[in-house]
N, C-alpha and C positions, 0 to 999 in steps of 0.2 A: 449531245448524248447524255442522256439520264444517268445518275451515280446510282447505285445500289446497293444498301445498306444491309451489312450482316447480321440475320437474324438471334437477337438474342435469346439467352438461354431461359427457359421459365421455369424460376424458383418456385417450390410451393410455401405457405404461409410458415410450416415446422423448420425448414432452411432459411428462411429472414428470420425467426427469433431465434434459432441456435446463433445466426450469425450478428445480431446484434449483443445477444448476451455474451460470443467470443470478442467482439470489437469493446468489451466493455472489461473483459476480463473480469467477469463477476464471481470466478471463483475466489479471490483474494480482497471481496468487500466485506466480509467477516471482520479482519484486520483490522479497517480502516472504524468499525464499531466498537472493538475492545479498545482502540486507541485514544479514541475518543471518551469511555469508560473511565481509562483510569486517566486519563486528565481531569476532569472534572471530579475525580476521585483525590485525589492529592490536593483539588479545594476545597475539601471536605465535604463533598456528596458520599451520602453513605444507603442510599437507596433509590430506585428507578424512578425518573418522574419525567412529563414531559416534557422540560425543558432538556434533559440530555438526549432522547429520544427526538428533539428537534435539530439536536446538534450534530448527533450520529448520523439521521436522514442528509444531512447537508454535507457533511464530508462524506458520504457514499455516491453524494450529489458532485461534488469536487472532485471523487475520485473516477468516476465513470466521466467525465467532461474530458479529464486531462488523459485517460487511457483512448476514449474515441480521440481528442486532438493528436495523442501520438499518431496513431494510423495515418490520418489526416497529414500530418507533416511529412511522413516517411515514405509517402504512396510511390515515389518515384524508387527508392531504392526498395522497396518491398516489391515491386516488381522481377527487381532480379536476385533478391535475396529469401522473401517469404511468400511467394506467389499465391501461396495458397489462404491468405488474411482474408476477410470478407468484402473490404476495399477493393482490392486486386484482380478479385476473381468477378467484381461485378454483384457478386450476393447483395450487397450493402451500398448504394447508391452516394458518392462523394457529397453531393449535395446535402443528403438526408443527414449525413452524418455533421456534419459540421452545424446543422440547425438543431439538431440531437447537444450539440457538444454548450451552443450559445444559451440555449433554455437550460439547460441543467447547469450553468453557472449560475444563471440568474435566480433559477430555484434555489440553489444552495445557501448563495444570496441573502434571500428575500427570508429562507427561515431561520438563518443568525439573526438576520432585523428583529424577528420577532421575539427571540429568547435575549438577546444585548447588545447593545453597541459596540465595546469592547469587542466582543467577540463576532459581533459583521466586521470591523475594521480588519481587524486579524484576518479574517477569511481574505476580505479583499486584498494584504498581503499575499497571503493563499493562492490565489488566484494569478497572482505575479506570477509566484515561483514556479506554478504547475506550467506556465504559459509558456516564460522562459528556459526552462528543463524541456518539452517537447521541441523545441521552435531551434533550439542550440544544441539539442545534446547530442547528435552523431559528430560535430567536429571539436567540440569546447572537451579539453582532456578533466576541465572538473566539475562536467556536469554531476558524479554524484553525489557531488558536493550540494548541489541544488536539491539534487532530487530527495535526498537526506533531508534538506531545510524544509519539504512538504510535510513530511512526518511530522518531523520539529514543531511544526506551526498548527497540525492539527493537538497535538497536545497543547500547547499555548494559548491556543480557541476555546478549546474544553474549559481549562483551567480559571481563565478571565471571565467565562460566564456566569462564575458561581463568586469570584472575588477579583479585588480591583488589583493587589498588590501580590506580583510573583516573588517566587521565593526561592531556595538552594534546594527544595527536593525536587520541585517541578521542572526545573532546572537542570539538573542534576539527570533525573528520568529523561529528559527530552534531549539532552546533550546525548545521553548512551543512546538513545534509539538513532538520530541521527548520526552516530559513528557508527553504529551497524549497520545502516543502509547506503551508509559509503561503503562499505566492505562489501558489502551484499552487493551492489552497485558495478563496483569497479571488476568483480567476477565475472557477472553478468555481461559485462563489454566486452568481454575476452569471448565471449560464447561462437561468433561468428571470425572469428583468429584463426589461421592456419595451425598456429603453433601454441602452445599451451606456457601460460607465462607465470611466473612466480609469484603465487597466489597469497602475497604479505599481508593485505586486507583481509585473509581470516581468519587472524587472530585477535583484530578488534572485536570480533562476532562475540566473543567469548569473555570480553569484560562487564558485561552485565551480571555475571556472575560472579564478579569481584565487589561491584559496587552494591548491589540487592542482597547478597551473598554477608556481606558483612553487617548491613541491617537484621538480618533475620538470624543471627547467630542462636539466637534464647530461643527459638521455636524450632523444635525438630520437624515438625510437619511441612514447614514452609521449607527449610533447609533440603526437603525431596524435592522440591518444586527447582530448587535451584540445582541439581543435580538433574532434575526432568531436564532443565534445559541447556544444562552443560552434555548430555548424552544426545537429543537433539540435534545439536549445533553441530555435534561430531557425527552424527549416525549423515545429515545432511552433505559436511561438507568430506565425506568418502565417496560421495557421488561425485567429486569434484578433482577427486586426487588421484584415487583408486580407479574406479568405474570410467574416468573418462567422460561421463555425464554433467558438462555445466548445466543444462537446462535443470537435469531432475534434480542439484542438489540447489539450485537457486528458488525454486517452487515450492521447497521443501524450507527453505529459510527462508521467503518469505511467509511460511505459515506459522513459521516461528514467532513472529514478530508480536501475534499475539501470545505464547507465553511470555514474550517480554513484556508484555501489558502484566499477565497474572502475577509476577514477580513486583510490577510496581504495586499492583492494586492489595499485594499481601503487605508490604511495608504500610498500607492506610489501615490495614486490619480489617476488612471489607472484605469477607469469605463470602458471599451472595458475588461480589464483583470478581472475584478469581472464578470463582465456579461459572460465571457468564465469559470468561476470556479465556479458559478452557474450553468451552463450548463452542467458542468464534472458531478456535486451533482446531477444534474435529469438523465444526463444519469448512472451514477453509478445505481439509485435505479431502474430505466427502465432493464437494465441487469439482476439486481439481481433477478427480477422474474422468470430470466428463468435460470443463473447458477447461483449456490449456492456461497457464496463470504467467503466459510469458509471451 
């Protein structure tokens, strides 16, 4: 007896790129450009030029790999927990996706090669952590410990392409960003929790504004910026406390994260580079209305 195969559903062309651009989470590649910014900012770039422009392409290129590999990894429990991912529902062919996920490493890759050494090694660092964070992170209790250390390394890629020797500011920036994406992180885990858990990680959110905060004493302009994102950080995480909403206040701080760029890039004195990671912060939240950045 002959088997008989259940007719699949027929996407049109506007349903595969909405759903590759949700499998990609492209609302929150803004971020992943001011990040980029003020690392190579803090080695003293102080104007746009190709080469950061090839750096920023390459961690958009990292950061779209390691969001298609998440899905890719999760497919089995995304079936009983977000059915409606593009994976899931069939939108987005498993296959395509994981060939999607291998070329855009190698892109990412291939244009570190071409801006520095230094700074392809670091990626391929990069490329670890993004690997190991998908592949570990529903049962390892400190994956956002990992997931932290992608941020970290993109500012450290930035940084090494313009100089050979790190130093206590870059340092210093990429230490705080990877403590607020632990905080940001460990919130975020709790999203699919029956029960709402004491939410200690968000208060590291809020040290960047200690550390930035205390550089930019002498300029009252910049000193708004830091009060921008100490209001921010709070107006976010009410959606976390208050509202009951981990999703919207997690989407909401990671859009944050580019004011934490603008906060670094004001400590370089580089008003062109704040005014481009503010820019990143409204187009992230512009995106987010229409894909979901979680």
């Amino acid at each position: 007896m002959s088997s008989i195969s259940s007719p699949q559903h027929e996407y049109s062309w506007r349903d595969k790129l909405y759903g590759y651009f949700a499998l990609a989470r492209v609302s929150n590649s803004p971020t992943v450009i001011s990040n980029s910014i003020a690392g190579a900012a803090l080695a003293g770039l102080a104007t746009l030029n190709i080469e950061i422009a090839l750096i920023a392409l390459a961690m958009v290129a990292f950061y779209t790999a390691g969001m298609y590999l998440n899905d890719i990894m999760d497919y089995e429990i995304d079936l009983k927990e977000r059915a409606e991912r593009p994976l899931t529902t069939g939108l987005i062919a498993r296959s395509t996706a994981i060939a999607i996920t291998l070329a855009l490493f190698v892109i990412g890759a291939g244009l570190l090669a071409l801006v520095d050494l230094r700074a392809f090694l670091v990626g391929l660092a990069l490329i670890g952590t993004i690997v190991l964070y998908d592949w570990w992170h529903k049962t390892n209790p400190l994956s956002p410990v990992v997931m932290g250390a992608n941020r970290f390394l993109v500012y450290i890629a930035a940084f090494v392409a313009f100089t050979a020797t790190l130093n206590g500011e870059v340092l210093g920036a990429a230490g705080l960003l990877w403590l607020y994406i632990i905080g940001l992180t460990f919130i975020a885990k709790s999203e699919t929790q029956t029960s709402f858990t004491k939410y200690w990680p968000a208060a590291i959110l809020f040290a960047p504004a200690l550390f930035f905060g205390a550089q930019l004493l002498d300029d009252p302009a910049w000193l708004l910026l830091v009060i921008v994102f100490i209001g921010w950080t709070a107006y976010a995480i009410s959606f976390i406390y208050q509202k009951k909403q981990i999703g919207g206040g997690i989407v909401r701080l990671i859009a944050g994260v580019s004011l934490f760029d603008a906060l670094a890039l004001a400590t370089t004195g580089w008003t062109g580079g704040v005014v481009i990671a503010l820019a990143c912060f409204g187009l992230t939240l512009f995106f987010q209305q229409y894909i979901k950045g979680t």
